[in-house]
C-alpha positions in Angstrom: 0.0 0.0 0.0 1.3 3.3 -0.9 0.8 6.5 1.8 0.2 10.2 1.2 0.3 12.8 3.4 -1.0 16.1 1.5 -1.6 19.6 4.0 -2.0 23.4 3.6 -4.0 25.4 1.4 -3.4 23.1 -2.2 -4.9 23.2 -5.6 -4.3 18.8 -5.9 -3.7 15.9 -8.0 -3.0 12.9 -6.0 -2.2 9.7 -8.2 -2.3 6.9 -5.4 -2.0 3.3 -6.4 -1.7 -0.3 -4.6 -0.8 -3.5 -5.9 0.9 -4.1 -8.5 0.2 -0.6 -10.6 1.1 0.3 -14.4 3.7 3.7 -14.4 1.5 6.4 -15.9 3.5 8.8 -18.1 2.2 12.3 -18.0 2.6 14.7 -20.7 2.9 18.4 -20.1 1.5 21.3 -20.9 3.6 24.5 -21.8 0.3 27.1 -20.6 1.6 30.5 -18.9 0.4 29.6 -15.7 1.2 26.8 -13.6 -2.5 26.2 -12.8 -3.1 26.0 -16.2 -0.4 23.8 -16.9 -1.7 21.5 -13.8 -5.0 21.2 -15.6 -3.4 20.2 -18.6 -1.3 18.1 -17.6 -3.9 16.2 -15.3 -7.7 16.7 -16.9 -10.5 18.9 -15.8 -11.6 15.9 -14.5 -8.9 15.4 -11.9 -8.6 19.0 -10.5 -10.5 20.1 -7.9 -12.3 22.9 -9.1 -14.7 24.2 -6.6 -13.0 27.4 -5.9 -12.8 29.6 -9.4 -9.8 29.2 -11.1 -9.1 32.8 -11.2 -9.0 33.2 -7.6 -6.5 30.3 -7.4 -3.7 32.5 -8.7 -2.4 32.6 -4.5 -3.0 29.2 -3.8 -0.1 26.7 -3.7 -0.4 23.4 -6.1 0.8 19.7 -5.5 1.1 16.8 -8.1 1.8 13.7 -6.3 2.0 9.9 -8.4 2.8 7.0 -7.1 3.0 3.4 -8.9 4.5 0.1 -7.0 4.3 -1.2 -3.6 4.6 0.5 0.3 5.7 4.0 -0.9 5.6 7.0 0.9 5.2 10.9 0.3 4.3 14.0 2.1 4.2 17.4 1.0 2.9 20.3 3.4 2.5 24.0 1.8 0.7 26.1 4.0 -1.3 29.4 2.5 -0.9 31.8 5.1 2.8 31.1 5.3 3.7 31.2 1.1 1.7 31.2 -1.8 2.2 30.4 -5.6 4.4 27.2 -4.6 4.8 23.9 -6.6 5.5 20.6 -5.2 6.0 17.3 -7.6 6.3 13.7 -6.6 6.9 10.9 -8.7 7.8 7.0 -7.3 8.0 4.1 -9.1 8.9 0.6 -7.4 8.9 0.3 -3.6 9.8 1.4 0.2 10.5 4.8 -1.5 9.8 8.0 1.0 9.6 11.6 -0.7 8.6 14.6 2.2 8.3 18.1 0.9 7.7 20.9 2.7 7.9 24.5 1.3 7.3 27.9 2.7 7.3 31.2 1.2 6.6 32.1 -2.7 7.1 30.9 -5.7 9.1 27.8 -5.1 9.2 24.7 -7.1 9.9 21.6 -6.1 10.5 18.4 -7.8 11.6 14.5 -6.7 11.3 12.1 -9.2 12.5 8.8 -7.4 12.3 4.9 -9.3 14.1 2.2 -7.5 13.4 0.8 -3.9 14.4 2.3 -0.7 15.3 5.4 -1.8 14.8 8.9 0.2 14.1 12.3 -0.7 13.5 15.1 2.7 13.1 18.6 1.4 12.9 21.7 3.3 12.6 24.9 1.4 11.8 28.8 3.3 12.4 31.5 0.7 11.1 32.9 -2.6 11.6 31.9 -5.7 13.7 28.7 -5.7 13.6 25.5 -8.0 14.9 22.1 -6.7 14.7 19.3 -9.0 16.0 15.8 -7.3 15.8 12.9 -9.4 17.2 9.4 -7.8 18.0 6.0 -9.6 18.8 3.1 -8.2 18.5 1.6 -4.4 19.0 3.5 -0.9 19.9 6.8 -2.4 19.3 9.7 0.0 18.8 13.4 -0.2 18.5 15.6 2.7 17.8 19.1 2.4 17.4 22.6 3.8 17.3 25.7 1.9 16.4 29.2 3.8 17.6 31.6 1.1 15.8 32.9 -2.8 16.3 32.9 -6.1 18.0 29.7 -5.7 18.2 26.9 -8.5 19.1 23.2 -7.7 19.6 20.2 -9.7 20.6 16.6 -7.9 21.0 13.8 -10.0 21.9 10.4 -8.2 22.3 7.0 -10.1 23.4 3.8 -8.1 23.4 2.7 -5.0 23.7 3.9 -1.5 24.8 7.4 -2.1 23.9 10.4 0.3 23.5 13.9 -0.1 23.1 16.4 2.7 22.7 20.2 1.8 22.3 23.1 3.6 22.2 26.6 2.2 21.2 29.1 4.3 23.3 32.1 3.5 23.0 34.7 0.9 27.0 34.5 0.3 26.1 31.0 -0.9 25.9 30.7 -4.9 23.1 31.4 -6.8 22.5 27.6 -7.4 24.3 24.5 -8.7 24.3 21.1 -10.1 25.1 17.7 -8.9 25.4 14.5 -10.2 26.6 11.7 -9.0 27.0 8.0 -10.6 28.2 4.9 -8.6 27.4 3.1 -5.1 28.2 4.7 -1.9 28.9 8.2 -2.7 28.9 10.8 0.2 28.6 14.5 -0.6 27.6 17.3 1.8 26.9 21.0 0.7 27.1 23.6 3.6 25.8 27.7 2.5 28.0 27.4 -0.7 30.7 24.8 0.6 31.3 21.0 -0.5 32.5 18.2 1.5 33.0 14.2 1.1 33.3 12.9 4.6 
């Protein structure tokens, strides 16, 4: 059984299944705005509609998919604390955990995880910042805390058993980076602009 733990003030898509499920591949839309682009991408019929969609322009939005066995996610925007943010969760295959939590404007967030056992923990206070984590493989890990803005992140991990732990909290820290890592057991830790392999 796969879980989902969805709070705060969302326009949603959830995309649970149990059992033995089929991948769904979603295409997307390239509309102005990313509600538009969220009813695209998903169907009028999926959204949640009830409130006009010209008065969701404040209102945070959470896609969340799931296919395979005993997954996990949680993603937690709150309204009153950030608006305008974007949260994305895809897992395929099993034991995988993906937590998002986001406060402030206009953030994106994105974890795309296939594999078993991997981890994805994501904690974002600021405006403007896009994180995009993809994992591949078994027991990868990304742990992650970003209190700054304007901010642009990409993690790739492919293997097995490699960690990342970043923290950027700074504005000395740079503007954004990339990362990708291939093999088993890597361990890299990012610290307000610095990088470390214990």
């Amino acid at each position: 059984m796969n879980l989902a733990f969805l709070t705060g003030s969302v326009l949603l898509w959830a995309g649970l299944q149990a059992g033995v499920a089929q991948a769904q591949v979603l295409g997307r839309s390239e509309a102005s705005t990313a509600e538009q682009r969220l009813i695209e991408d998903l169907g009028p019929e999926r959204v949640s509609t009830a409130t006009p969609l010209n008065s969701l322009d404040a209102r945070n939005l959470a896609e969340l998919t799931q296919s395979g066995t005993s997954n996990a996610a949680t993603i937690t925007q709150n309204y009153t604390a950030g608006n305008q943010n974007q949260a994305f969760i895809l897992q395929v295959g099993q034991y995988n955990l993906a937590d998002i939590t986001q406060t402030g404007a206009g953030n994106t967030t994105s974890v795309s995880q296939n594999g078993s056992f991997n981890q994805a923990e994501l904690n974002v206070t600021g405006t403007n910042n896009d994180i995009d984590v993809m994992q591949n493989g078994e027991r990868n890990k990304v742990l992650g805390t970003v209190s700054a803005n304007d901010r642009q992140y990409q993690v790739t991990q492919t293997g097995n058993d490699n960690v990342l732990t970043q923290l950027e909290t700074t504005r000395q820290s740079p503007q954004g980076y990339s990362i990708e890592m291939r093999g088993q057991g890597i361990r890299v830790s990012v610290e307000q602009g610095r990088v470390t392999t214990p």
